[in-house]
C-alpha positions, 0 to 999 in steps of 0.5 A, a space after each residue: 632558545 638555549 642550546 641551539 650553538 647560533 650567535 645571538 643578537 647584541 644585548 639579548 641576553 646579560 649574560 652573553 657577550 656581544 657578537 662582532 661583524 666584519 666590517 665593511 663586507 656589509 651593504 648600506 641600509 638606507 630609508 626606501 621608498 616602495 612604490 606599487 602600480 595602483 599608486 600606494 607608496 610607503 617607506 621602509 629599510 632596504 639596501 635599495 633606495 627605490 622599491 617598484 612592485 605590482 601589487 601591496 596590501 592595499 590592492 591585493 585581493 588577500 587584503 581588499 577582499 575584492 578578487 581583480 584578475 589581471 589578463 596578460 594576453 587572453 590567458 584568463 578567457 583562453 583557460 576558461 574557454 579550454 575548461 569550460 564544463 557544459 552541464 548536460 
């Protein structure tokens, strides 16, 4: 990706020199917990050391290929009721 005039990652290429960053204007970048409502937890990297979510990769429909729909007050039954056809 030749000619595209962006700084490059350090040590990407040989013949480049390295990149510097000003210091101390960066956050820390720690080992975080992600935690998701149906219990599954996992670590990654964030600058947060807690991560709280709704929904991961284990109970997201995408994934599990179960659909789950999740009814804040009536919405669900309200839409259907709303647009619900009837075959005449």
């Amino acid at each position: 990706m030749s000619g595209l005039g962006g700084p490059r990652l350090q040590g990407s290429h040989p013949h480049i020199p390295e990149v510097s960053v000003k210091a101390g204007i960066h956050p820390e970048y720690h080992t975080a917990t992600v935690k998701c409502a149906c219990g599954n937890s996992f670590q990654t990297r964030s600058t947060q050391a807690e991560i709280h979510t709704d929904i991961c990769n284990q109970c997201h429909p995408f994934f599990t290929g179960k659909q789950k729909l999740i009814d804040t007050a009536g919405r669900v039954e309200r839409f259907r009721q709303k647009y619900d056809r009837k075959e005449s």
